[in-house]
C-alpha positions in Angstrom: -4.0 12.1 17.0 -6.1 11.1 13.7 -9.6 12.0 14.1 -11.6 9.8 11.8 -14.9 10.4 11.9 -15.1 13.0 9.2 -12.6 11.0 6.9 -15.2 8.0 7.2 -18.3 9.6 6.5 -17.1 11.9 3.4 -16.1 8.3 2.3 -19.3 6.6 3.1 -21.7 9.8 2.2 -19.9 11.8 0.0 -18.4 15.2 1.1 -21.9 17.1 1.3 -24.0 14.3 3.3 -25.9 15.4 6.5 -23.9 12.7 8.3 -20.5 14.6 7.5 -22.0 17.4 9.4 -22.6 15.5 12.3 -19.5 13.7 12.0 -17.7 17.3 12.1 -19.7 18.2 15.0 -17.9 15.0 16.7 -14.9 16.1 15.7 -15.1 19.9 16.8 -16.2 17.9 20.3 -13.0 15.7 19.8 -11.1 18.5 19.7 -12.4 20.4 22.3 -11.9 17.4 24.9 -7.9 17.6 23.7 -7.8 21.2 24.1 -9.1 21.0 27.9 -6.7 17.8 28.8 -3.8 20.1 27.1 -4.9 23.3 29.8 -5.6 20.6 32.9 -2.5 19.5 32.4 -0.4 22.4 33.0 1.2 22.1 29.8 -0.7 25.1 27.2 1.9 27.8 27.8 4.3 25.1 25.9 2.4 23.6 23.5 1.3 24.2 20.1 -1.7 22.4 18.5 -2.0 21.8 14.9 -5.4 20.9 13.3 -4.5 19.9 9.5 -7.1 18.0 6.9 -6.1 14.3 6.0 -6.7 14.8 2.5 -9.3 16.6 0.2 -12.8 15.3 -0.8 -14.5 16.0 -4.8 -17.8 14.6 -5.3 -17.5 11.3 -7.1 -20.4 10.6 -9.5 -19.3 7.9 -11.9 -15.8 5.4 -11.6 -13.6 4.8 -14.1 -11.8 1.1 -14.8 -8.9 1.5 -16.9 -7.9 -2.2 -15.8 -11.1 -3.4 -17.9 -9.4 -1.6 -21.1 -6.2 -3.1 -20.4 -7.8 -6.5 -19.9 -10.0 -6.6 -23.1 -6.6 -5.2 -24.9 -4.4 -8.5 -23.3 -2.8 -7.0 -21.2 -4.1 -8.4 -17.9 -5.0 -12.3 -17.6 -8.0 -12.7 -15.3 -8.8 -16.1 -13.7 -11.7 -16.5 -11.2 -12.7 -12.9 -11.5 -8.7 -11.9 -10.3 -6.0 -10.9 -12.3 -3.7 -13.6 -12.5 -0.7 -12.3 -14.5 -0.5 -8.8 -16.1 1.8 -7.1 -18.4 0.7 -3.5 -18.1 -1.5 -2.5 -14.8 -3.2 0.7 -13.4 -2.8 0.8 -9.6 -4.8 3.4 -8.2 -3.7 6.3 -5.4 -6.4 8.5 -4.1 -8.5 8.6 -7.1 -5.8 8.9 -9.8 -3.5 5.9 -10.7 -0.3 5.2 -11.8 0.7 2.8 -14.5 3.3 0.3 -14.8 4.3 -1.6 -17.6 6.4 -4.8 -17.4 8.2 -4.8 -20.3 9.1 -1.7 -22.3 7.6 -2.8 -25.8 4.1 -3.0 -24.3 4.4 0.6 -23.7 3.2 2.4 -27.0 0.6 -0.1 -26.8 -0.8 0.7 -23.7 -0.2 4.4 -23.8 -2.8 4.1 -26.9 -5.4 1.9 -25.6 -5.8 4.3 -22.6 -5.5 7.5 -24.8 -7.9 5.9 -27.2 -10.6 5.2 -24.0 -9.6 8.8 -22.7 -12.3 10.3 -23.9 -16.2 9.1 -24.8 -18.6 11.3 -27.2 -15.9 14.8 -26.5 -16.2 14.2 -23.1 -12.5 13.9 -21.2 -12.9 11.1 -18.4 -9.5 11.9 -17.6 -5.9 13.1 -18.2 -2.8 11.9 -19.2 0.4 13.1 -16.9 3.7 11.9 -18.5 6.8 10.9 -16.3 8.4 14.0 -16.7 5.4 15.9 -14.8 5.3 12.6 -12.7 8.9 13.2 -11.5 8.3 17.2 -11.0 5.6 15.9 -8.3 7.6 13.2 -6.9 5.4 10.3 -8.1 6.7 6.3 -7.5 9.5 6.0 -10.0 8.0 2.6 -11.2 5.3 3.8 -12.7 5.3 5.3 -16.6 2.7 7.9 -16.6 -0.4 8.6 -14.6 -4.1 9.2 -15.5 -5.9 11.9 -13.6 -9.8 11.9 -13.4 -12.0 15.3 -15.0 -14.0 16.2 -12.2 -16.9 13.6 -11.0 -14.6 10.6 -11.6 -12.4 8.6 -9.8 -10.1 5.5 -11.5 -10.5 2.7 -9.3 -8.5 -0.8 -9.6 -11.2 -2.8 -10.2 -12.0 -5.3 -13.2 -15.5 -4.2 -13.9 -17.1 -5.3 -17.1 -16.8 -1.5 -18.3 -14.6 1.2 -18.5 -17.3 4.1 -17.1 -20.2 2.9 -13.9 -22.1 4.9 -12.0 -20.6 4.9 -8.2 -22.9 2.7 -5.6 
């Protein structure tokens, strides 16, 4: 069963919101009602419940666009406000993203342009994780190397104007 009240309002909210309280109250309810039908059922003495997290939550403050670099550096052809034809793309996975690169020459390129944008007046906005750490952690194959956010960003897949914006 995947309970997902909790999930939606840490996603809505942000992980410390009153409503995420309340939505863990549900929850705690929820699980109660599946603990009772499990006993009325004749079937506790045999079975085993497991209560496991979906995935973790970090405050989000500000995004991150790395698409919007690799736009302005040609790498990504926008047409109505969609990317029509890229040669190098960030596609993002729970708040850190992978990046692929179509053809192997573009790769120095892009590798500088986002190493280049890593970091604004000594502060990191994120990380790079090269393949070899990529493979260690069983990452898609397809993709070169990874950026990881600093703590209070996530990279989204967006094409806003900017690299950095404040989250809504």
């Amino acid at each position: 069963v995947h309970l997902l009240q909790v999930d939606e309002a840490q996603h809505k909210h942000g992980p410390d919101a009153p409503e995420v309280r309340e939505a863990l109250k549900r929850q705690d309810e929820n699980v109660g009602r599946i603990r009772k039908a499990i006993a009325d059922s004749g079937v506790a003495d045999r079975t085993v419940l497991l209560i496991v997290g979906d995935h973790g939550f970090t405050k989000v403050e500000r995004n991150l666009n790395p698409n919007a670099l690799l736009r302005d550096a040609g790498y990504i052809d926008v047409v109505d406000g969609k990317i029509s034809t890229w040669r190098a793309l960030v596609r993002t996975s729970g708040g850190s993203a992978g990046v692929y690169v179509r053809k192997r020459e573009d790769l120095d390129g892009v590798r500088q342009a986002l190493l280049r944008a890593a970091a604004v007046d000594g502060e990191v906005l994120y990380h790079v994780l090269e393949r070899e750490d990529l493979d260690k952690l069983g990452y898609n194959p397809e993709a070169v190397f990874a950026l990881e956010p600093s703590a209070g960003y996530a990279i989204v897949g967006t094409l806003a104007p900017e690299l950095v914006h404040g989250v809504p």
